[in-house]
FITISE-265492 format. One record per atom (N, C-alpha, C, O): chain; x, y, z; residue number from 1; residue in one letter; atom name. Coordinates in Angstrom, 2 decimals, decimal comma. Example, Ala and Ser with C-alpha at 12.3 -4.5 7.8 and 13.67 -1.06 7.14 Angstrom:
BEGIN
TILUM ch    east   north      up   i aa at
TILUM  A   13,19   -5,69    7,80   1  A  N
TILUM  A   12,30   -4,50    7,80   1  A CA
TILUM  A   13,20   -3,30    7,80   1  A  C
TILUM  A   14,24   -3,32    8,46   1  A  O
TILUM  A   12,85   -2,25    7,08   2  S  N
TILUM  A   13,67   -1,06    7,14   2  S CA
TILUM  A   12,90    0,03    7,87   2  S  C
TILUM  A   13,41    1,14    8,04   2  S  O
***
This chain:
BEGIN
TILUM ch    east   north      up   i aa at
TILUM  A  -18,72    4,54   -2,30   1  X  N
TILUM  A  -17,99    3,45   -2,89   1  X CA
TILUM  A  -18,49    2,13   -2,30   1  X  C
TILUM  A  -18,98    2,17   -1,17   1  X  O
TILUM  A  -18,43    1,08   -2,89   2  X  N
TILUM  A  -19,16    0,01   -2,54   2  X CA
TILUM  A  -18,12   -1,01   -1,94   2  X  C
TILUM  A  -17,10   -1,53   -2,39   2  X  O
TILUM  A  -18,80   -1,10   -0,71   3  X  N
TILUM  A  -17,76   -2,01    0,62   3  X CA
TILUM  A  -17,05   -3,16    0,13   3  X  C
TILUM  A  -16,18   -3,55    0,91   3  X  O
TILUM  A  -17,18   -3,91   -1,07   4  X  N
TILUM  A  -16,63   -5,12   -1,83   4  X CA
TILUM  A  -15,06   -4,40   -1,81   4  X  C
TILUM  A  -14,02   -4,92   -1,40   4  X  O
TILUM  A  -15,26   -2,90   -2,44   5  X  N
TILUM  A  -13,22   -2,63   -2,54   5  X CA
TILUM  A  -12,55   -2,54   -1,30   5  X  C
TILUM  A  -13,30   -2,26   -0,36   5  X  O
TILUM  A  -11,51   -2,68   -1,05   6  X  N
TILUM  A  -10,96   -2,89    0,47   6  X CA
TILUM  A   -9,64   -1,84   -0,08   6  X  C
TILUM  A   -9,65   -1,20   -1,13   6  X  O
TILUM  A   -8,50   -1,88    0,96   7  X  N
TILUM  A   -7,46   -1,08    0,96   7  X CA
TILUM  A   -6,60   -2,35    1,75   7  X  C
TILUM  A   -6,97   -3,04    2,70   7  X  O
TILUM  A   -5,22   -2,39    0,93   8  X  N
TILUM  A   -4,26   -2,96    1,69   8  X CA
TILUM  A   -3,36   -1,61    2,00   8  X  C
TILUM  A   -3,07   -0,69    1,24   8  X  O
TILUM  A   -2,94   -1,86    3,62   9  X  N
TILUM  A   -1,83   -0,71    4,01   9  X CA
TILUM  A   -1,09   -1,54    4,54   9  X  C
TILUM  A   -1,30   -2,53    5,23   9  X  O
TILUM  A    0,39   -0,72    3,92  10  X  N
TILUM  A    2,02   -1,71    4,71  10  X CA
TILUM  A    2,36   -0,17    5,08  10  X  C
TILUM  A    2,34    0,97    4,62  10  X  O
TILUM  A    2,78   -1,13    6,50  11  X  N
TILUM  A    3,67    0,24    7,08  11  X CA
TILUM  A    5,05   -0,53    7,61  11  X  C
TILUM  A    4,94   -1,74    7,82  11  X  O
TILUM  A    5,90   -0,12    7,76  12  X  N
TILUM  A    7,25   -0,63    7,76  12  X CA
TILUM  A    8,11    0,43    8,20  12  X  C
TILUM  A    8,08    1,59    7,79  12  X  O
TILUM  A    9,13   -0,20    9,33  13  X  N
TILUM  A   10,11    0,87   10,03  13  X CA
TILUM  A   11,52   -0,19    9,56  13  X  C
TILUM  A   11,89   -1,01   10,40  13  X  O
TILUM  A   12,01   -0,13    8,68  14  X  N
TILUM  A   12,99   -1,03    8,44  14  X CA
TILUM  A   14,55   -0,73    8,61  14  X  C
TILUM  A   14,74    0,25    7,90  14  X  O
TILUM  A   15,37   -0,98    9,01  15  X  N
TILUM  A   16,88   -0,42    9,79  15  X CA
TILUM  A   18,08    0,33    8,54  15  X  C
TILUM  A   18,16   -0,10    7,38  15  X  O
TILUM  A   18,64    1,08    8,90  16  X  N
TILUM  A   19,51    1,06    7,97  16  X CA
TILUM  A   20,91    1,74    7,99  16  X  C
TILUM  A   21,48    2,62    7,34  16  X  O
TILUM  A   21,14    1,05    8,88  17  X  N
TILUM  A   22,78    1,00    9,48  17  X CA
TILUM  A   23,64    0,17    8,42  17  X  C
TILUM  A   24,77    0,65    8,47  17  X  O
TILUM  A   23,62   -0,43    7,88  18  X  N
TILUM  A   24,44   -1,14    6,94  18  X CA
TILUM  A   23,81   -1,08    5,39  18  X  C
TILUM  A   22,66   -0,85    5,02  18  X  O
TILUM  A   24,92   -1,36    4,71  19  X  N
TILUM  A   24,76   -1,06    2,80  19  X CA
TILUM  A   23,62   -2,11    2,86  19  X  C
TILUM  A   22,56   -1,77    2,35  19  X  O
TILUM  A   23,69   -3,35    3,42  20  X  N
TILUM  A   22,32   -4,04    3,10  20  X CA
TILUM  A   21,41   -3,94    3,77  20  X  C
TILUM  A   20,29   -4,22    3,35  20  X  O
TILUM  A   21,65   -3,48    5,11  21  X  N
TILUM  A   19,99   -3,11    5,11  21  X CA
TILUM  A   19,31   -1,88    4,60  21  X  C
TILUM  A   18,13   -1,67    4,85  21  X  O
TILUM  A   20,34   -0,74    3,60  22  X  N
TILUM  A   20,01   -0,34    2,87  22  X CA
TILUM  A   19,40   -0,96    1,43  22  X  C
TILUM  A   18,31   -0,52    1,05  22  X  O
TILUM  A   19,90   -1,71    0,84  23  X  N
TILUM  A   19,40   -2,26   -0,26  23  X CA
TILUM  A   18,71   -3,45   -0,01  23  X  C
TILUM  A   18,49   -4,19   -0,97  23  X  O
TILUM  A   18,41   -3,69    0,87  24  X  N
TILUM  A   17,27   -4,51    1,74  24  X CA
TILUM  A   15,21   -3,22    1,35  24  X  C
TILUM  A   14,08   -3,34    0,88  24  X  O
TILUM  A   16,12   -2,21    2,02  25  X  N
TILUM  A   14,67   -1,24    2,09  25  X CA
TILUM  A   14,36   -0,67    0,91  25  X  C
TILUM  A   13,28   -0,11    0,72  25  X  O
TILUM  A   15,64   -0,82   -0,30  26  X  N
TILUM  A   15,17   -0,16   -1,55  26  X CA
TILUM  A   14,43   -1,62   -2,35  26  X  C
TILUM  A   13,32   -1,59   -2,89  26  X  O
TILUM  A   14,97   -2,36   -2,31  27  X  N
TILUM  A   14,31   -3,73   -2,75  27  X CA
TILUM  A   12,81   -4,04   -2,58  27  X  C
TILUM  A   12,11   -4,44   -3,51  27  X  O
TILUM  A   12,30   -3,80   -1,11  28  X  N
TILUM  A   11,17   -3,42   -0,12  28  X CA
TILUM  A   10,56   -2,56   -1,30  28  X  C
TILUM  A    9,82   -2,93   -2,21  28  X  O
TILUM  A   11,18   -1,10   -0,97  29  X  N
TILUM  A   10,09    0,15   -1,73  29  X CA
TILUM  A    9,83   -0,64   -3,03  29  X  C
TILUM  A    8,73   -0,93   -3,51  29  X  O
TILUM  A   11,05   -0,94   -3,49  30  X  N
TILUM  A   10,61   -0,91   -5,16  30  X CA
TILUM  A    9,44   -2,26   -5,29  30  X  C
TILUM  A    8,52   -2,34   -6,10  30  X  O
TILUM  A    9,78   -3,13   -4,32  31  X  N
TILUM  A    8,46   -4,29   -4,53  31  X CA
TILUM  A    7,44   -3,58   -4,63  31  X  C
TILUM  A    6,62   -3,59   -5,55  31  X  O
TILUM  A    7,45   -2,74   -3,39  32  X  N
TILUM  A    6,00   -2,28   -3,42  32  X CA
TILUM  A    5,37   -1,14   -4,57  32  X  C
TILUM  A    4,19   -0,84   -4,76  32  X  O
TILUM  A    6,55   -0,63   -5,25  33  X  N
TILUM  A    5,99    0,28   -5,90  33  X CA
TILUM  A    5,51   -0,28   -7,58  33  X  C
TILUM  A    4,82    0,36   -8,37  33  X  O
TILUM  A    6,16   -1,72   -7,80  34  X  N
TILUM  A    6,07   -2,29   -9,09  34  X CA
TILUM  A    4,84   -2,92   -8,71  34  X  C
TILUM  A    4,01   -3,05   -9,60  34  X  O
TILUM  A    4,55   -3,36   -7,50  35  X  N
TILUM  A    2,92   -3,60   -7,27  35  X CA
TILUM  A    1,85   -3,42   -6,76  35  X  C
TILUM  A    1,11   -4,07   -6,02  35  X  O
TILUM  A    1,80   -1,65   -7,65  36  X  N
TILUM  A    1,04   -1,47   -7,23  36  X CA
TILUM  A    0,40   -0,64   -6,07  36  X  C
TILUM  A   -0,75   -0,21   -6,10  36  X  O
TILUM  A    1,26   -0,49   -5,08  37  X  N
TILUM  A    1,22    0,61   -3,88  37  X CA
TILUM  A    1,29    1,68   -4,43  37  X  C
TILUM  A    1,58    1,96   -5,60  37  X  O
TILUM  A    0,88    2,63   -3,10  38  X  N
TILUM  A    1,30    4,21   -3,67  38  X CA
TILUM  A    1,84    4,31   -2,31  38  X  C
TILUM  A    1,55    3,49   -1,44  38  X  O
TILUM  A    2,66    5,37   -2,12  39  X  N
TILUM  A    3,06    5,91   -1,24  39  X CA
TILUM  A    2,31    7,34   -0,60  39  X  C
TILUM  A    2,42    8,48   -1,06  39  X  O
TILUM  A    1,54    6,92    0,60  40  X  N
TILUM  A    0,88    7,64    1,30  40  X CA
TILUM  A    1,80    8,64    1,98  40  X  C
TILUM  A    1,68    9,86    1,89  40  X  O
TILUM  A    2,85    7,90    2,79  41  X  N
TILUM  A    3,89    8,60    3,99  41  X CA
TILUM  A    5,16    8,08    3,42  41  X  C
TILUM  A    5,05    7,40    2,39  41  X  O
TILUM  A    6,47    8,30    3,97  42  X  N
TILUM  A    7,58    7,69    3,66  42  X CA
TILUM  A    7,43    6,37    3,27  42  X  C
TILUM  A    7,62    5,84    2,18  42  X  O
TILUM  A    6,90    5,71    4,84  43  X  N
TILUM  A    7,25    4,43    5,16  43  X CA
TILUM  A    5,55    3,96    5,20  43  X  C
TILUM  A    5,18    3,30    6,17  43  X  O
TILUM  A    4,70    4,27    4,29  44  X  N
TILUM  A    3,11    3,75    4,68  44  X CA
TILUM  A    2,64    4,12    2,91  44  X  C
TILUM  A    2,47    5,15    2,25  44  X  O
TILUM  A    2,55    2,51    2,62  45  X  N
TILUM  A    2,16    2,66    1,28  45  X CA
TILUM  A    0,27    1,71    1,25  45  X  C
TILUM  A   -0,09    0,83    2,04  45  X  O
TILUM  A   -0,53    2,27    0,15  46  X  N
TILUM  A   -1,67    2,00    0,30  46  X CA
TILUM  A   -1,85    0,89   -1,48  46  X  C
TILUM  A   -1,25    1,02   -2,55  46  X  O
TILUM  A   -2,84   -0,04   -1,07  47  X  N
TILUM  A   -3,03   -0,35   -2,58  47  X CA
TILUM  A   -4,95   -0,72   -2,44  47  X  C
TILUM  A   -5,67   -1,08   -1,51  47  X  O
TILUM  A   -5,15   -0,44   -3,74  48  X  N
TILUM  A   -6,72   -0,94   -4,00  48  X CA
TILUM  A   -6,44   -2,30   -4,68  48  X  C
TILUM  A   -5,76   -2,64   -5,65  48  X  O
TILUM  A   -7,44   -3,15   -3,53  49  X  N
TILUM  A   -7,71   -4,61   -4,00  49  X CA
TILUM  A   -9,64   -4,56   -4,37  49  X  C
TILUM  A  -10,60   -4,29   -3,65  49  X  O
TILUM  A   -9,57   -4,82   -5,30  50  X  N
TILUM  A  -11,60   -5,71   -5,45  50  X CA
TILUM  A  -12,14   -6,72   -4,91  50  X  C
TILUM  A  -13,36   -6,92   -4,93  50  X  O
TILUM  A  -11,31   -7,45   -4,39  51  X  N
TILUM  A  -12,38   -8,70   -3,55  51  X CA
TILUM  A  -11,25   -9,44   -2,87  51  X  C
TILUM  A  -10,04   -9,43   -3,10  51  X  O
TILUM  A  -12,07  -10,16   -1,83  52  X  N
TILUM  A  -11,25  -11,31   -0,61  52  X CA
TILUM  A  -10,34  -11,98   -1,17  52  X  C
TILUM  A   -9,37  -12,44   -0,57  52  X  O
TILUM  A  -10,60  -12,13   -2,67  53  X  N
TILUM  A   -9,15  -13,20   -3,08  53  X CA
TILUM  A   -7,97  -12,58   -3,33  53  X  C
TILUM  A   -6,87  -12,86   -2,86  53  X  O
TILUM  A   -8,34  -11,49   -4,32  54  X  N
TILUM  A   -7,24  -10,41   -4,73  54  X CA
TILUM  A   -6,34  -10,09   -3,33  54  X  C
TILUM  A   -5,14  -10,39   -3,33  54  X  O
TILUM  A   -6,88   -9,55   -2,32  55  X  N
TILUM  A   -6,30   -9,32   -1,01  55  X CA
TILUM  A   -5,26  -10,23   -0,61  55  X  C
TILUM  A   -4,04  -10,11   -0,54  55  X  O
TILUM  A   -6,32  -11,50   -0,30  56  X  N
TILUM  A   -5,28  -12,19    0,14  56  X CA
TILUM  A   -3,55  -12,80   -1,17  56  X  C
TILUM  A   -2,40  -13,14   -0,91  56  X  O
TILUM  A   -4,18  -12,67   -2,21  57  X  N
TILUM  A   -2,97  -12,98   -3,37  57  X CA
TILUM  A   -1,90  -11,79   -2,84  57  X  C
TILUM  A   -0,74  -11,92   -2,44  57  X  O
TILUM  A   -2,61  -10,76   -2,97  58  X  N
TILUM  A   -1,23   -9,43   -2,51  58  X CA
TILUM  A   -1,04   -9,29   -1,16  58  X  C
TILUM  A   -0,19   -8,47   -0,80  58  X  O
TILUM  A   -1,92  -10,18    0,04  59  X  N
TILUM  A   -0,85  -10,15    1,13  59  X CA
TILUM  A    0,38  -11,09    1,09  59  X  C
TILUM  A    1,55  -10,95    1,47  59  X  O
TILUM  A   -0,44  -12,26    0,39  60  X  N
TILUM  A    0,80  -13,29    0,43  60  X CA
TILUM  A    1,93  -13,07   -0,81  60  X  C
TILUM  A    2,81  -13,92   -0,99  60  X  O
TILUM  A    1,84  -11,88   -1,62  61  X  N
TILUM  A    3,18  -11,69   -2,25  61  X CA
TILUM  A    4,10  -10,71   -1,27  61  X  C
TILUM  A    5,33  -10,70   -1,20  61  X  O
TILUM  A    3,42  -10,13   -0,75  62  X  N
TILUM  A    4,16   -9,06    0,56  62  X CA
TILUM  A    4,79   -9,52    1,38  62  X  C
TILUM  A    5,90   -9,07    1,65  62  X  O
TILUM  A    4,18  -10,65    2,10  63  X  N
TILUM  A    4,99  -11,74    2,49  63  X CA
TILUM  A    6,10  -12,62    2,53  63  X  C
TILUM  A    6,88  -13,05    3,38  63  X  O
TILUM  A    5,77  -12,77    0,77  64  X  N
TILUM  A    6,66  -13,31    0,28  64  X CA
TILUM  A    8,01  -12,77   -0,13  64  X  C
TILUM  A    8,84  -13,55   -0,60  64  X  O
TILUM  A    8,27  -11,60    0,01  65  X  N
TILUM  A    8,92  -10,13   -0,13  65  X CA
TILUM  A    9,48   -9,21    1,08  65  X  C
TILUM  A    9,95   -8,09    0,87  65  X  O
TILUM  A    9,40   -9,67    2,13  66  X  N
TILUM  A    9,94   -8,95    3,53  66  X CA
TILUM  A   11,22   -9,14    3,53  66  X  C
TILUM  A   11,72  -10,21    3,17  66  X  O
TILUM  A   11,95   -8,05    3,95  67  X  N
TILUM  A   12,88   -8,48    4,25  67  X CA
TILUM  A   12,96   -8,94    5,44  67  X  C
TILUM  A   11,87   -9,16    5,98  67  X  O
TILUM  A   14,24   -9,23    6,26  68  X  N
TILUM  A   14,83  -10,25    7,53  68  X CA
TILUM  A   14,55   -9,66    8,66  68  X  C
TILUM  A   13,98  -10,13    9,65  68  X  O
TILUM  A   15,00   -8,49    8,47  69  X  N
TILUM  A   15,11   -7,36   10,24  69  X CA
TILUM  A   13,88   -6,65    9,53  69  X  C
TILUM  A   13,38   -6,91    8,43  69  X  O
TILUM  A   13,55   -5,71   10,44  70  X  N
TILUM  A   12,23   -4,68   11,00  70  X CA
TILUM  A   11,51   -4,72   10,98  70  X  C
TILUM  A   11,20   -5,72   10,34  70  X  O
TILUM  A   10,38   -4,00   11,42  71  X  N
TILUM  A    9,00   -4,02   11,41  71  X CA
TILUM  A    8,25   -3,85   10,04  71  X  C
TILUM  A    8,62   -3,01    9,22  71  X  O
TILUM  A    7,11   -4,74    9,82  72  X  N
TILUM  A    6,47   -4,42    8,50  72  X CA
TILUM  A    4,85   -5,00    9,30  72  X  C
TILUM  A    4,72   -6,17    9,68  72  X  O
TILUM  A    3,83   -4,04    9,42  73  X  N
TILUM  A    2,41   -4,23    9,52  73  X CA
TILUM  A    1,53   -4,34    8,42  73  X  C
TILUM  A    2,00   -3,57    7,58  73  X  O
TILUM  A    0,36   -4,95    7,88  74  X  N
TILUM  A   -0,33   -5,06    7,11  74  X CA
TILUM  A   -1,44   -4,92    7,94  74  X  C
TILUM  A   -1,70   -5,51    8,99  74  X  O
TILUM  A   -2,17   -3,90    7,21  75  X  N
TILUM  A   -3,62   -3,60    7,33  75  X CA
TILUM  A   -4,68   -3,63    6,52  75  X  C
TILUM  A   -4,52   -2,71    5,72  75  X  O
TILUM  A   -6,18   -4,50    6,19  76  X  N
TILUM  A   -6,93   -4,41    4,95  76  X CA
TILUM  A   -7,76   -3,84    5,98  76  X  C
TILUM  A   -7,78   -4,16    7,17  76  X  O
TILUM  A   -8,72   -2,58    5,17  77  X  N
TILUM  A   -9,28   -1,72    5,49  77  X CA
TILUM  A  -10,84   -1,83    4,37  77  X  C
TILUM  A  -10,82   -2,64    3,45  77  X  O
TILUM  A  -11,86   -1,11    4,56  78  X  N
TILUM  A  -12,85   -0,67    3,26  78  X CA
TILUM  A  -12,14    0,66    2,75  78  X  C
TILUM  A  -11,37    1,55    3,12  78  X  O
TILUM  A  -12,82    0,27    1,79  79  X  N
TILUM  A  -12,57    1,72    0,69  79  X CA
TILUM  A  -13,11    2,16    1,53  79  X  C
TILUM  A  -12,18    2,52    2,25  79  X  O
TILUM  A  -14,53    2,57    2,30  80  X  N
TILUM  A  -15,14    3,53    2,73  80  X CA
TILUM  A  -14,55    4,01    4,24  80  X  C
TILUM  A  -14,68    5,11    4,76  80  X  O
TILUM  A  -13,96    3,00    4,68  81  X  N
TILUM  A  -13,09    3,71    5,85  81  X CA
TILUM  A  -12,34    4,31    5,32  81  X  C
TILUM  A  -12,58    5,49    5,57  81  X  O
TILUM  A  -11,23    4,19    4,47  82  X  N
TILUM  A  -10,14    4,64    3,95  82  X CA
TILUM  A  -10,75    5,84    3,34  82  X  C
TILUM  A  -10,21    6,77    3,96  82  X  O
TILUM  A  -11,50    6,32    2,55  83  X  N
TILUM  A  -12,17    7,53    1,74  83  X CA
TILUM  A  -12,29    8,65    3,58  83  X  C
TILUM  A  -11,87    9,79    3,79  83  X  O
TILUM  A  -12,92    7,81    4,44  84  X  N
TILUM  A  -13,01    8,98    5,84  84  X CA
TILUM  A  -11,72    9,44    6,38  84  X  C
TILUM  A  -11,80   10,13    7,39  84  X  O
TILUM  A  -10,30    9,15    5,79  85  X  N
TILUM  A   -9,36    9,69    6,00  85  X CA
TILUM  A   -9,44   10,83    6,23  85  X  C
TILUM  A  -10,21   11,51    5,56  85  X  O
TILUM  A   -8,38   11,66    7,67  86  X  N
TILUM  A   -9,05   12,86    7,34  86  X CA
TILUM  A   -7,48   13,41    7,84  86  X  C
TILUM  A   -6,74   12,99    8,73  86  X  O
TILUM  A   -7,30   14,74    6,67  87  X  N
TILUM  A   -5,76   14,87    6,83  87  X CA
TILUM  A   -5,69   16,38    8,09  87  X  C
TILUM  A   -6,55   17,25    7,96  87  X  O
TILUM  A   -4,80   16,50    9,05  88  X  N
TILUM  A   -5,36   17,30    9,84  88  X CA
TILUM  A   -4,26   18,55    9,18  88  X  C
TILUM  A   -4,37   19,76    9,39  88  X  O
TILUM  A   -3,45   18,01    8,53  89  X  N
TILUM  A   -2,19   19,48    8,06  89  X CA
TILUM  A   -1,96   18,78    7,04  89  X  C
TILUM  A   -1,95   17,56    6,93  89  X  O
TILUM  A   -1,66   20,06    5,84  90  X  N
TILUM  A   -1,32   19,32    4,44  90  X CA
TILUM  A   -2,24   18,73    3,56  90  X  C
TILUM  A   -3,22   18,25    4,12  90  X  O
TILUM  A   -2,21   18,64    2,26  91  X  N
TILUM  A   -3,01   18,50    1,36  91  X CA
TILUM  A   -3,24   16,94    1,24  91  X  C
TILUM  A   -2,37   16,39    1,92  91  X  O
TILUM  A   -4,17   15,91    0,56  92  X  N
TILUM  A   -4,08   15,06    0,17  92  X CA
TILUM  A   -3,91   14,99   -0,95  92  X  C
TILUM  A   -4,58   15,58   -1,80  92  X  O
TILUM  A   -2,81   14,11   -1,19  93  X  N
TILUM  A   -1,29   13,78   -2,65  93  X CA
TILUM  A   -3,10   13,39   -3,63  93  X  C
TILUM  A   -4,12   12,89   -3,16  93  X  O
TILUM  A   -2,85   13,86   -4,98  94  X  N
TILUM  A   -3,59   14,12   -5,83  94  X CA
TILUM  A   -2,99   12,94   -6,87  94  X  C
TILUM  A   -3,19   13,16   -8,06  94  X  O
TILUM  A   -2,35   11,85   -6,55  95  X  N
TILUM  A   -1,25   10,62   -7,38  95  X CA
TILUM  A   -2,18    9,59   -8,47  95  X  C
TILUM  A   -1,81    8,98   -9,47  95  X  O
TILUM  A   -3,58    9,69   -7,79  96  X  N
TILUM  A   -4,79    8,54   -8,56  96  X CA
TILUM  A   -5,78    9,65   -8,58  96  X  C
TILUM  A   -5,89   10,71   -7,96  96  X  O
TILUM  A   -6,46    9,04   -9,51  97  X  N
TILUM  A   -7,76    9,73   -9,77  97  X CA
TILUM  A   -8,35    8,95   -8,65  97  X  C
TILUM  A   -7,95    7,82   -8,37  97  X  O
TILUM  A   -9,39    9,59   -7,94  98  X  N
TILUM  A   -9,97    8,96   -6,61  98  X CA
TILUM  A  -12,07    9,07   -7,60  98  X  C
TILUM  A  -12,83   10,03   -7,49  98  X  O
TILUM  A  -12,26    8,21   -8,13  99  X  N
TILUM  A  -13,62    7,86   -8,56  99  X CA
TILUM  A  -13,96    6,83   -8,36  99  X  C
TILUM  A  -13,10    6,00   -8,07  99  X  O
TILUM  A  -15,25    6,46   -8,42 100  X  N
TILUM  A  -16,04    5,28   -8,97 100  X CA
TILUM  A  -16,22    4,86  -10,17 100  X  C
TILUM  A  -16,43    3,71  -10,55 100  X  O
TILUM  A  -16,10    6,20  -11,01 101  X  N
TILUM  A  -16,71    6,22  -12,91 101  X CA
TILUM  A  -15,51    5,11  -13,79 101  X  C
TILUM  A  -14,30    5,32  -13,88 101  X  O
TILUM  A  -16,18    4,04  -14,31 102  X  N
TILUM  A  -15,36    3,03  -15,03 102  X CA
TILUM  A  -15,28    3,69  -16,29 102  X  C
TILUM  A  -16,16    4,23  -16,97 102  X  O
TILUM  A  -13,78    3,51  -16,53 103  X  N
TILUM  A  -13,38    3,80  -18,11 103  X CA
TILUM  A  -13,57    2,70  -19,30 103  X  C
TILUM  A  -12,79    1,75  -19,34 103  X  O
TILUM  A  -14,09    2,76  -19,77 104  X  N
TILUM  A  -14,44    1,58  -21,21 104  X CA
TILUM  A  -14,36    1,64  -22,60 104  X  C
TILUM  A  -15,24    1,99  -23,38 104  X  O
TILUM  A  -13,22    1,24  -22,84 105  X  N
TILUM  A  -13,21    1,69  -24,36 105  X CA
TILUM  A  -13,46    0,32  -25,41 105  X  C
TILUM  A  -13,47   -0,89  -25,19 105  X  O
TILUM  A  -13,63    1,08  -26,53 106  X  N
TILUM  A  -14,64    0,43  -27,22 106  X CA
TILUM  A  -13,41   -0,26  -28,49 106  X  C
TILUM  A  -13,80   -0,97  -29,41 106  X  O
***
């Protein structure tokens, strides 16, 4: 895969002792899941960006989207690090087609 695609990873330990910081963390997931993330682990969602600008546009909507209390890390990675994932128990989630081959219709 060609080093231009990168990987954004959020990982997040967010509290949830109270109804809102429950609907604090569903607010959280669902941001992330309307843009775009997948969910790797519970709390560790991955997204494919194409270039330095795209990245930075979807760090700064993530940003823009935290909630108040807990931890939330952002990591941009290469596709090609991210492809050397290596799972030591358990299958890897089959959720995207994992190619290079562009679809083009006519």
């Amino acid at each position: 895969m060609n080093n231009r695609f990168m990987r954004l990873l959020v990982f997040f330990d967010l509290p949830m002792t109270t109804s809102t910081d429950v609907r604090n963390y569903s607010r959280f997931h669902k941001f992330l899941l309307k843009n775009g993330f997948i969910m790797l682990q519970k709390s560790v969602y991955s997204k494919l960006v194409i270039n330095n600008m795209t990245s930075a546009a979807v760090r700064k909507k993530v940003r823009q989207n935290v909630p108040k209390q807990g931890v939330i890390t952002l990591l941009e990675i290469t596709e090609n690090q991210f492809s050397s994932m290596e799972y030591l128990i358990g299958d890897a989630p089959q959720l995207v087609l994992d190619s290079m081959d562009r679809i083009v219709e006519i």
